[in-house]
BAFI-3210 file (N, C-alpha, C; in Angstrom, 3 decimals, decimal comma, padded with zeros to 6 digits):
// residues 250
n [1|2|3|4|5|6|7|8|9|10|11|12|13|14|15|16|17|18|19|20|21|22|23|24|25|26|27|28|29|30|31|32|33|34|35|36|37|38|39|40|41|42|43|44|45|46|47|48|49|50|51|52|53|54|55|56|57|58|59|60|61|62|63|64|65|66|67|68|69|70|71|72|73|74|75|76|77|78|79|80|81|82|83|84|85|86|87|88|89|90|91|92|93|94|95|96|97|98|99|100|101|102|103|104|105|106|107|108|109|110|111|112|113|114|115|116|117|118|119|120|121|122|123|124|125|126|127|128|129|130|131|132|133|134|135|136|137|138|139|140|141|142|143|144|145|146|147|148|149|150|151|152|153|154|155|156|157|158|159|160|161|162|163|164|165|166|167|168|169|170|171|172|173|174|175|176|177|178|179|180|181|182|183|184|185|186|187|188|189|190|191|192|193|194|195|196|197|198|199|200|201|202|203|204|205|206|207|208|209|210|211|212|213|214|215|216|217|218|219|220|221|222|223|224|225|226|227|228|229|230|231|232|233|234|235|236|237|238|239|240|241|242|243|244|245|246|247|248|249|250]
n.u [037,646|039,864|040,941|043,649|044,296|046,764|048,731|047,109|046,519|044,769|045,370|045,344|044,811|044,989|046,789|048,774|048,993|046,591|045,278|045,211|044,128|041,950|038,603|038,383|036,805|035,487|038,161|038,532|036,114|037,187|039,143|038,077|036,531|038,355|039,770|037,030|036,777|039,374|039,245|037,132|038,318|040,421|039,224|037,873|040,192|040,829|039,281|037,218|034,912|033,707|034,147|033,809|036,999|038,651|039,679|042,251|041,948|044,902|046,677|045,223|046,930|050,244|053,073|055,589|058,145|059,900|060,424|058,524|055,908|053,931|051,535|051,988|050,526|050,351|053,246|053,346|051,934|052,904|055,377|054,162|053,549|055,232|056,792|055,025|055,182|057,346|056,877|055,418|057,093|057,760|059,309|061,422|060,761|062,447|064,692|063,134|062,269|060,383|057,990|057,025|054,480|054,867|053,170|053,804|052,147|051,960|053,103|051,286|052,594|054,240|054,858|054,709|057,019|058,280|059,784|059,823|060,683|062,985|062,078|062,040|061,734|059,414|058,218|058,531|057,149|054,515|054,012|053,850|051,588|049,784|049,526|048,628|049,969|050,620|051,236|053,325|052,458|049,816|047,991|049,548|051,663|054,300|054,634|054,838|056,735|057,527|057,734|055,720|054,281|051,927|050,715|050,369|047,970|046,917|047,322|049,306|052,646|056,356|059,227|061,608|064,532|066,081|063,963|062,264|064,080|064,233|061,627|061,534|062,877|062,088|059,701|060,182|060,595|063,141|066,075|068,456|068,256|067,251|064,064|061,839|059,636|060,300|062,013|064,742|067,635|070,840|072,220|071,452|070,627|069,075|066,608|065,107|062,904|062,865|063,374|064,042|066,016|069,288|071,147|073,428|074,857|075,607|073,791|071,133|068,115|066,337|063,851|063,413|063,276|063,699|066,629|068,759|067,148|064,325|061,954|064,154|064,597|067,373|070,524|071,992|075,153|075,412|077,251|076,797|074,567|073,171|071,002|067,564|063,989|060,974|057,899|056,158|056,592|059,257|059,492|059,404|060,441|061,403|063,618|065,440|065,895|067,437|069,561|071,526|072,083|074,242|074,378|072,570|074,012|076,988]
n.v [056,924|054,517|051,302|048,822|045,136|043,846|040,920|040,056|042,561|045,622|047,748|051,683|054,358|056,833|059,709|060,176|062,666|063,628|061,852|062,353|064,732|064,507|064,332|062,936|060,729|059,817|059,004|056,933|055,457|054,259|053,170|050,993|050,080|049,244|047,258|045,383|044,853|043,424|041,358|040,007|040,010|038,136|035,594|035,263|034,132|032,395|030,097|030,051|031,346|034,586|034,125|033,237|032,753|029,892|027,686|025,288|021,954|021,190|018,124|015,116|013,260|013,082|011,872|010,712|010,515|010,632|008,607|007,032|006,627|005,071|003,741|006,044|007,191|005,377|005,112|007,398|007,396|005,111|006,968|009,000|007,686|005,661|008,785|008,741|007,420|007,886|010,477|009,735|008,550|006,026|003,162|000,954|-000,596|-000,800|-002,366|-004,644|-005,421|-005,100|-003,184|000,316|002,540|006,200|005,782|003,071|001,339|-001,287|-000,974|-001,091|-002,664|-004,471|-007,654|-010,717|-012,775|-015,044|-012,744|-010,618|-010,020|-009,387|-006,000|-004,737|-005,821|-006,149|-003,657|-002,074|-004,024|-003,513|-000,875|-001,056|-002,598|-000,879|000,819|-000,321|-001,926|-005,295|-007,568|-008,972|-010,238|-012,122|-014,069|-017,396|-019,021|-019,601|-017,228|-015,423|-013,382|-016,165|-016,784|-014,859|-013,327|-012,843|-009,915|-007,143|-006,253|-008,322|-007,986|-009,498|-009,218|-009,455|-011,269|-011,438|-010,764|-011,948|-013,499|-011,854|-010,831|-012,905|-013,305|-011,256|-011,356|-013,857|-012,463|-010,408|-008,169|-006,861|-005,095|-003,212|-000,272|002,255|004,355|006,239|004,935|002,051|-000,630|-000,683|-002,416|-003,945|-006,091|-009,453|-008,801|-006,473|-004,369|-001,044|001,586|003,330|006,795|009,107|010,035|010,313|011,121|012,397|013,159|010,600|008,876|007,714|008,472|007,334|005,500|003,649|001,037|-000,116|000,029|001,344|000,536|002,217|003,630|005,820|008,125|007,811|008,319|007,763|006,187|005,097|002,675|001,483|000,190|-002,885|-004,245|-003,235|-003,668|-003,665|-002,928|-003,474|-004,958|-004,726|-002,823|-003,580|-001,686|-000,079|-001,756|-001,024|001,509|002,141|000,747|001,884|003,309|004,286|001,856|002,319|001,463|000,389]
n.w [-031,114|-032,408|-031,843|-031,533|-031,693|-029,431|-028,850|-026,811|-025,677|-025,534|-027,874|-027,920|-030,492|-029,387|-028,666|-025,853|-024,240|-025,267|-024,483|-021,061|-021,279|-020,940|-018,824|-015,335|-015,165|-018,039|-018,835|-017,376|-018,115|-020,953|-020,266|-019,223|-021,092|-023,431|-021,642|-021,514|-023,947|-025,056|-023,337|-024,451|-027,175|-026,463|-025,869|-028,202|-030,063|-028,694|-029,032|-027,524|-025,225|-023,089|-019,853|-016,362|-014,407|-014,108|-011,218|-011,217|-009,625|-007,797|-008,831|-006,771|-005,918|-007,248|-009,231|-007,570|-008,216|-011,698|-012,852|-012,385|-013,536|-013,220|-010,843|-009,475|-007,256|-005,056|-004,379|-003,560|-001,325|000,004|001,022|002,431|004,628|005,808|006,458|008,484|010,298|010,887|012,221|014,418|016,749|016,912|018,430|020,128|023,258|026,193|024,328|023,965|021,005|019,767|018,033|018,881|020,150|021,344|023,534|024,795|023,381|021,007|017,885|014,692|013,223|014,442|016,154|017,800|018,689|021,268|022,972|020,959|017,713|014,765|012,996|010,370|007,664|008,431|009,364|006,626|004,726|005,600|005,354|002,741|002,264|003,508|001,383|-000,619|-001,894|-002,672|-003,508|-002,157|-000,526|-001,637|-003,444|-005,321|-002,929|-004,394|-005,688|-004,045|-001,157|001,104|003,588|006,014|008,507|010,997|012,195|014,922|014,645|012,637|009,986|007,624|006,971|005,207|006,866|006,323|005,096|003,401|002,347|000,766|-001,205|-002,298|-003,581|-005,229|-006,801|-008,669|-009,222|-011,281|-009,843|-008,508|-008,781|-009,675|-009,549|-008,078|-007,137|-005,666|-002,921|-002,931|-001,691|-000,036|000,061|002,402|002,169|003,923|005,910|006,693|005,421|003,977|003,522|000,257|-000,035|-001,621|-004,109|-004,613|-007,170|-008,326|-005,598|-005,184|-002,857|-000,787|000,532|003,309|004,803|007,979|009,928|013,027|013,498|015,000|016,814|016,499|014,309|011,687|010,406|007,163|005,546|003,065|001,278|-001,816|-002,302|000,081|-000,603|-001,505|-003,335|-004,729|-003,866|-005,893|-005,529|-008,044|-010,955|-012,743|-015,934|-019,725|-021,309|-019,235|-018,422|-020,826|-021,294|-018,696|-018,925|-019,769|-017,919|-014,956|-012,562|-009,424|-006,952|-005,178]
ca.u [039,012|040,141|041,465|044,320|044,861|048,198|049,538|046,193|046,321|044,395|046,151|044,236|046,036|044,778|047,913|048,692|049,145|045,195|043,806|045,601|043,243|039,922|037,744|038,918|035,554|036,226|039,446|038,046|035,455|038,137|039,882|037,324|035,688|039,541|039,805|036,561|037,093|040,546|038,617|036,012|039,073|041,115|038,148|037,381|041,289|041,514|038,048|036,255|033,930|034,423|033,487|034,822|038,322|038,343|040,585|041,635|042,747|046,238|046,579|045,918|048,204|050,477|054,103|056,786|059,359|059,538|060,799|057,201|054,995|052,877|051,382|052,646|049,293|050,505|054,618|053,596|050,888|053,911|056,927|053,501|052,525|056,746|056,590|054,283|055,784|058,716|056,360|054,997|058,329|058,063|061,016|061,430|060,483|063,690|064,722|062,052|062,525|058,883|057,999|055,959|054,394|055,018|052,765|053,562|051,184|052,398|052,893|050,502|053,419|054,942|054,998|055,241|057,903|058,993|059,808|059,698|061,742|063,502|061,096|062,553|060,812|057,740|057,974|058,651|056,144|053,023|053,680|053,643|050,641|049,111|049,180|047,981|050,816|050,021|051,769|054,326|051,362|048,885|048,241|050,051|053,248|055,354|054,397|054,701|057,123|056,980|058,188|055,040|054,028|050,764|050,991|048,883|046,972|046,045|047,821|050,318|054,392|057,346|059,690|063,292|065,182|066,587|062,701|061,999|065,019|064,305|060,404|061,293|063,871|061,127|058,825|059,981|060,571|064,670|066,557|069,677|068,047|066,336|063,059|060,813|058,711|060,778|062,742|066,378|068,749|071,916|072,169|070,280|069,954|068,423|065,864|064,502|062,257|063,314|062,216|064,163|067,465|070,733|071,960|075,009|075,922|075,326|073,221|069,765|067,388|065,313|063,518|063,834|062,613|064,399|067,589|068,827|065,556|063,460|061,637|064,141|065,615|068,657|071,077|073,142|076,216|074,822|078,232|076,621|073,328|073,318|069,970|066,353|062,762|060,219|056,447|055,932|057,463|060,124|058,847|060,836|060,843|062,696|064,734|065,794|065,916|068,138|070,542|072,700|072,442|075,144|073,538|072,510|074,629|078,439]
ca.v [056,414|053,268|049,952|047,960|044,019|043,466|040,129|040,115|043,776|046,876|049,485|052,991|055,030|058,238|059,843|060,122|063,796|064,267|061,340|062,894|066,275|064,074|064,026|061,482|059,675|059,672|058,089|055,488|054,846|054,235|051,773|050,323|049,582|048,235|045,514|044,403|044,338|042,837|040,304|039,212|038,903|037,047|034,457|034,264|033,920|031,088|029,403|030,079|032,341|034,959|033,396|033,665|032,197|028,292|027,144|023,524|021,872|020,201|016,233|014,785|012,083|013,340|010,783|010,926|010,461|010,767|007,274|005,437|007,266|003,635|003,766|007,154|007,751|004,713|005,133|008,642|007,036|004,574|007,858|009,262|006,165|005,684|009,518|009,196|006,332|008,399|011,412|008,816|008,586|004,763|003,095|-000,115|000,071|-001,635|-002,942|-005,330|-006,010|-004,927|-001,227|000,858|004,057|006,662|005,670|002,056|000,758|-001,665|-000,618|-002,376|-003,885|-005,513|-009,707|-011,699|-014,384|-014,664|-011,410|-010,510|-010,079|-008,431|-005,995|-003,699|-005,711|-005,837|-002,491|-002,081|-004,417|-003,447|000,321|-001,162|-002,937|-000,018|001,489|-000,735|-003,283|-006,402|-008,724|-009,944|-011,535|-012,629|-015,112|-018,681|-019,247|-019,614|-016,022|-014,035|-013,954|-017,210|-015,988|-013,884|-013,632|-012,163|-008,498|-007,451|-005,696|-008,952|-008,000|-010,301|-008,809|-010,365|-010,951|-011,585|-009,781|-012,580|-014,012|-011,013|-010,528|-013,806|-012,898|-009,955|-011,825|-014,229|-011,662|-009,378|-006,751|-007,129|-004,130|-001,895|001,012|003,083|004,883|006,426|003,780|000,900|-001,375|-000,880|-003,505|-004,098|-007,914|-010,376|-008,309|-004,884|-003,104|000,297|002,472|004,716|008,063|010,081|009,884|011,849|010,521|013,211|012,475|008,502|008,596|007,156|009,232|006,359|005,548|002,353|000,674|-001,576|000,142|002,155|000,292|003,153|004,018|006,962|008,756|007,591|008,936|006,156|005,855|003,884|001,908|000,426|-000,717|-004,126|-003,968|-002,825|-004,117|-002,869|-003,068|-003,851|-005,225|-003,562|-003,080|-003,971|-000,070|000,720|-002,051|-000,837|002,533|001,914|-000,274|003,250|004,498|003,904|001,695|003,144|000,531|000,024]
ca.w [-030,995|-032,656|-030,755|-031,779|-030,585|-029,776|-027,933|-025,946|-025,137|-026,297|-027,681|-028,042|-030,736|-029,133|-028,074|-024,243|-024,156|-025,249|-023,329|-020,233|-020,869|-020,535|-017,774|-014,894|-015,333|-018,912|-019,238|-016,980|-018,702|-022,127|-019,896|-018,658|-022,271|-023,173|-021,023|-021,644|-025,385|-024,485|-022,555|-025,894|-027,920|-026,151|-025,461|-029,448|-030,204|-028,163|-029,280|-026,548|-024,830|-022,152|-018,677|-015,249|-014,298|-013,460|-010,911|-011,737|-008,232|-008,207|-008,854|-004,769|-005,973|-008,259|-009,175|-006,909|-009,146|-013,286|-013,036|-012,145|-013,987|-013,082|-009,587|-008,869|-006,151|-004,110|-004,550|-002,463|-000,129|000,789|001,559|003,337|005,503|006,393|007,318|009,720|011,414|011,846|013,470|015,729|017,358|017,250|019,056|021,131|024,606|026,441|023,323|023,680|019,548|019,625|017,980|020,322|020,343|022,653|024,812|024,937|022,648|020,323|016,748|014,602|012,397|015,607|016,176|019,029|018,999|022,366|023,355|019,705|016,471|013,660|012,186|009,482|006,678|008,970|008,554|005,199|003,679|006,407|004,880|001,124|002,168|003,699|000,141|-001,651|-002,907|-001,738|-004,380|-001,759|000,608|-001,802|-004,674|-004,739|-002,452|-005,254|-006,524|-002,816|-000,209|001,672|005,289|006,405|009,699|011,345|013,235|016,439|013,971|011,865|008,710|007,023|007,002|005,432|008,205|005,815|003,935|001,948|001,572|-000,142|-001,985|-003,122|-003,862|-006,087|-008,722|-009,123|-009,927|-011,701|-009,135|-008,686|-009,527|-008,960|-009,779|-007,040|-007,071|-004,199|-002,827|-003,240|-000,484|-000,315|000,938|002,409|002,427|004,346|007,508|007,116|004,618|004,109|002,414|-000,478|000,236|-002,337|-004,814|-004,919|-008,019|-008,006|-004,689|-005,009|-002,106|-000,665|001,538|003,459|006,434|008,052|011,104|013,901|013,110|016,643|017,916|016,119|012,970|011,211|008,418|007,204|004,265|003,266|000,474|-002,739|-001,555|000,705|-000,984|-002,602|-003,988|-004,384|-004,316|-006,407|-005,302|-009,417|-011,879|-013,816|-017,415|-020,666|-021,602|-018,067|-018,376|-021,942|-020,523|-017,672|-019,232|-020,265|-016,457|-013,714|-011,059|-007,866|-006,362|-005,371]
c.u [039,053|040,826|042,246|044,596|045,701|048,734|048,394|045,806|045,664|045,085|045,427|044,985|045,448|046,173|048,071|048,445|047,440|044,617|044,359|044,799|042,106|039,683|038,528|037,773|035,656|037,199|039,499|037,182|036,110|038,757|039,858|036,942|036,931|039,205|038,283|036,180|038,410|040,083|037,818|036,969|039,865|040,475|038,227|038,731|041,550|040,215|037,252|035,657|034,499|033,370|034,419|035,679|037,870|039,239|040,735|042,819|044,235|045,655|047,094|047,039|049,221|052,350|054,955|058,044|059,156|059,620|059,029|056,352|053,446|052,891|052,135|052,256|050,001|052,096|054,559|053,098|052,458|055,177|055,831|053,127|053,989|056,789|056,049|054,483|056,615|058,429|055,685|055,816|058,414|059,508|060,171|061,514|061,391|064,410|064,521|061,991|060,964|058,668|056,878|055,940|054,985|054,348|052,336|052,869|051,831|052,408|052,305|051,294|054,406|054,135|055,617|055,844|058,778|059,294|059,767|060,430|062,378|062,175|060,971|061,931|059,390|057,159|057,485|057,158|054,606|053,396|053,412|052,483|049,388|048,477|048,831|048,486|050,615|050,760|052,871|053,511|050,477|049,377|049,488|051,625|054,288|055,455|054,819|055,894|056,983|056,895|057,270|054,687|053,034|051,191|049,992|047,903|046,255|046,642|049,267|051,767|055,100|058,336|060,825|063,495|065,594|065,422|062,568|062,774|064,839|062,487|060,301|062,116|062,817|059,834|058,886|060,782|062,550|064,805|067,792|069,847|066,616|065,353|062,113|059,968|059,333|061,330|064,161|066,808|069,929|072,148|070,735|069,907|069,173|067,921|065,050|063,885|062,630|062,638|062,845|065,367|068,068|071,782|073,794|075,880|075,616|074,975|071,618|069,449|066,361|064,820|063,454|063,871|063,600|065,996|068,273|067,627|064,217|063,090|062,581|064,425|066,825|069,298|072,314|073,716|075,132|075,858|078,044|075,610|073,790|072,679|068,494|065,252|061,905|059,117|055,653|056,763|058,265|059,652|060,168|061,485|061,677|063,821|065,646|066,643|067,531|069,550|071,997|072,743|073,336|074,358|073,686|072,655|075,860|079,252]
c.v [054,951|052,495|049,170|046,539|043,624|041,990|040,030|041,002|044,742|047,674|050,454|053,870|056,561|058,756|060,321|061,316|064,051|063,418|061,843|064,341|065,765|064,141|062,470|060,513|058,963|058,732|056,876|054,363|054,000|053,020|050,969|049,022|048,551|047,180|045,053|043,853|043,301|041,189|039,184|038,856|037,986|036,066|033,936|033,661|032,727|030,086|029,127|031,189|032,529|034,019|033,636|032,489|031,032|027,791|025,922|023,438|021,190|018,463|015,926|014,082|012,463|012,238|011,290|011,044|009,934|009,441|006,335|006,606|005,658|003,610|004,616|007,315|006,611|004,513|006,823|008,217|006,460|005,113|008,601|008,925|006,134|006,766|009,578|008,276|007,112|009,522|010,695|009,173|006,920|004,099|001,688|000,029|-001,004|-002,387|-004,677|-006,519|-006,192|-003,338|-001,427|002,266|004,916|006,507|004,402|001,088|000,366|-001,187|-001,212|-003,444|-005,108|-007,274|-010,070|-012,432|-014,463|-013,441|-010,664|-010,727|-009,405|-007,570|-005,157|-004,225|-006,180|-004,573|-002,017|-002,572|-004,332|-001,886|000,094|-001,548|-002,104|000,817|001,136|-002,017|-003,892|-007,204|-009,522|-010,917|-012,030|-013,219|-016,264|-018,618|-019,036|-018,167|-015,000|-014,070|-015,052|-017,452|-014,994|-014,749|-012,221|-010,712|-008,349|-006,713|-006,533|-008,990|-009,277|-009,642|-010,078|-010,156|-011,246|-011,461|-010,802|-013,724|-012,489|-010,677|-011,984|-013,786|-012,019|-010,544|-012,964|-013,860|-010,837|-007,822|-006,467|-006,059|-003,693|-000,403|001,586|004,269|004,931|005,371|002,145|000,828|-001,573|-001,555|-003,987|-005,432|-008,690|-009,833|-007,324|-004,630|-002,114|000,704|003,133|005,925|009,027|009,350|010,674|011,149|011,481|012,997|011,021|008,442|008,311|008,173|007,904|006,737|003,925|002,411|-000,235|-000,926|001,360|001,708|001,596|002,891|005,122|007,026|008,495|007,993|008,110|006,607|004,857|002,801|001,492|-000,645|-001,719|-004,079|-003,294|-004,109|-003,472|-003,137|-003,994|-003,938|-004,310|-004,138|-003,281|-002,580|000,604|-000,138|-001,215|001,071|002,546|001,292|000,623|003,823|003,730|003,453|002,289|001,937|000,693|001,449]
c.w [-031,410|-032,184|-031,999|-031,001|-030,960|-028,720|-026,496|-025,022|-025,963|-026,070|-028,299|-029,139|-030,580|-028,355|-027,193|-024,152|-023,786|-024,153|-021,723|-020,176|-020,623|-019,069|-016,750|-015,357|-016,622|-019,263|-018,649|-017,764|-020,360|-021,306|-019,514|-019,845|-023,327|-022,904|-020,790|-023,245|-025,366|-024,250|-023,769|-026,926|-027,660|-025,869|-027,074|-029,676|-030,070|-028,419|-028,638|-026,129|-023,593|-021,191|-017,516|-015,237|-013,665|-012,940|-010,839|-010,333|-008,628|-007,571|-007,153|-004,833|-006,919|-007,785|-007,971|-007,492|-010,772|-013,632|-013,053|-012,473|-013,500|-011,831|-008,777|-007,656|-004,774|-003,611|-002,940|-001,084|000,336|001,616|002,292|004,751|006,764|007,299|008,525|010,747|012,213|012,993|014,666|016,809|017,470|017,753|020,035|022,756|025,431|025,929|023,649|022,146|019,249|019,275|018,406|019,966|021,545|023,650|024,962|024,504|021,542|018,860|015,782|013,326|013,399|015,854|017,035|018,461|020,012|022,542|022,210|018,794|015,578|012,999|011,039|008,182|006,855|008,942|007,238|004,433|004,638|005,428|003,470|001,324|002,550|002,480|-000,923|-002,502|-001,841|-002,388|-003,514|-000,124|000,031|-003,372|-004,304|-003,986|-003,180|-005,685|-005,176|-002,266|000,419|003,275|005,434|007,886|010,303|012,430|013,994|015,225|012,896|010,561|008,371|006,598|006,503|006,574|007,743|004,775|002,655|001,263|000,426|-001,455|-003,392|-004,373|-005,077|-006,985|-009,248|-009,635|-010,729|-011,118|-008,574|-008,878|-008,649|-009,281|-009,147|-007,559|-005,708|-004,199|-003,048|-001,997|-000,789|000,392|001,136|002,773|002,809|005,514|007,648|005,743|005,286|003,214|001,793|-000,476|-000,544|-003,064|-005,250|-005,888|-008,643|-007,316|-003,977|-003,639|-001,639|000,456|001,877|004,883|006,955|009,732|011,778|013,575|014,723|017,361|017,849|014,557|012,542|009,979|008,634|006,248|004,024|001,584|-000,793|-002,752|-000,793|000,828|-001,782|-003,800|-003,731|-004,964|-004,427|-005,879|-007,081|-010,168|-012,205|-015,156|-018,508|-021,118|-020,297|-018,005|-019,747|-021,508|-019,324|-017,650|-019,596|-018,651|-015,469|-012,887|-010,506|-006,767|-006,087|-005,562]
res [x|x|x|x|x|x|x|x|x|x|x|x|x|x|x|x|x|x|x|x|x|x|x|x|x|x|x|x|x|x|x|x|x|x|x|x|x|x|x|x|x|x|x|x|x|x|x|x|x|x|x|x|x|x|x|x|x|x|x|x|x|x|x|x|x|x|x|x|x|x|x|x|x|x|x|x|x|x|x|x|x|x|x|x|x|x|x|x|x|x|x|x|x|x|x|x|x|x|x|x|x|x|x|x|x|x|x|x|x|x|x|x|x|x|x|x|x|x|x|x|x|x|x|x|x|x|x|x|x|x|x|x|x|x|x|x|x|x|x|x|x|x|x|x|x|x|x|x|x|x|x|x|x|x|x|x|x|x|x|x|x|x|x|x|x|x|x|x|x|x|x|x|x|x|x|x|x|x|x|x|x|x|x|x|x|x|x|x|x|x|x|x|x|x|x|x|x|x|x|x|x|x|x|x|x|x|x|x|x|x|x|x|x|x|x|x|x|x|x|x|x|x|x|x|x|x|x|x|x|x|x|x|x|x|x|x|x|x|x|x|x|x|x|x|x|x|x|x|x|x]
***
């Protein structure tokens, strides 16, 4: 019986009727010898040799959004890091103005100043720093934030919104166009984390600390964001890019 390859299948042109009178063993053995001819051409076809199947794992880090193809691994670590604040249950323990675990144990982005303080971009920039961006606590004054202030845990936090705000048009990092992993802001009093974008229904998915005296999720109007801060620059190809899209502002 002669073998046809069709579309990476063998076809037999013995016609069903007869191979239906063979032997069961038989007709096994025919469809057996198939798919492993099947098998040798579809290996040379494709310029390779038969071998067993190779499962390739998925990317641990893979982007968060099509937008930052640049420091995708640490854009997720940072909507990871946020998450898990929020499963904490962190929250102010008599609103204190100190975040606290559930079981009273300070949070390690919390800061004494007198009974404490604002800490929504102590938040914010201890989870960017958790992941790896650091550019708004290190290298010369002129280049960082200039408002940091030490946490029980030792790390360095900015502690104002309109240091930062001011930090990121001097760097680079400025924008009115939202991406996961970035710091959204509604003036000089309150930022948050970007944790997704509903560019249909002009809205932000964030999470954001000190705000009901907790870490949560919030889903806010792009009407009521001012602006964002990036972790990295914006490049000349996204500004160029971007310059045709409706802010995610107003």
């Amino acid at each position: 019986t002669g073998f046809r390859f069709r579309g990476g299948k063998i076809e037999t042109n013995m016609n069903r009727s007869r191979e239906n009178q063979l032997p069961l063993s038989t007709r096994r053995r025919i469809r057996a010898s198939a798919l492993a001819i099947g098998f040798l051409l579809t290996a040379l076809v494709s310029g390779g040799t038969a071998s067993a199947t190779v499962t390739i794992p998925a990317d641990p880090n893979p982007p968060v959004d099509p937008d930052t193809p640049i420091a995708g691994s640490k854009r997720t670590q940072v909507k990871l890091i946020a998450a898990g604040e929020v499963e904490r249950g962190v929250a102010e323990r008599n609103s204190d103005n100190v975040p606290r675990y559930r079981n009273g144990k300070a949070a390690p982005y919390g800061f004494q100043r007198g009974s404490g303080g604002p800490w929504c971009a102590a938040f914010a920039t201890w989870t960017w720093g958790r992941a790896g961006f650091e550019a708004f606590r290190s290298g010369p004054v002129n280049r960082r934030a200039r408002l940091l202030r030490t946490t029980f845990s030792g790390e360095s936090v900015a502690v104002q919104v309109a240091d930062l705000r001011a930090w990121a048009k001097r760097t680079g990092r400025w924008t009115v166009y939202a991406t996961p992993g970035d710091l959204v802001g509604y003036g000089d009093r309150h930022v948050g984390i970007v944790m997704k974008v509903d560019r249909k229904k002009r809205a932000i998915l964030a999470i954001e600390g000190n705000l009901s005296d907790r870490v949560r999720w919030f889903k806010i109007p792009m009407t009521e964001v001012i602006d964002y801060f990036r972790p990295i620059p914006v490049t000349a190809a996204e500004r160029s890019t971007r310059s045709l899209m409706r802010p995610d502002v107003g």
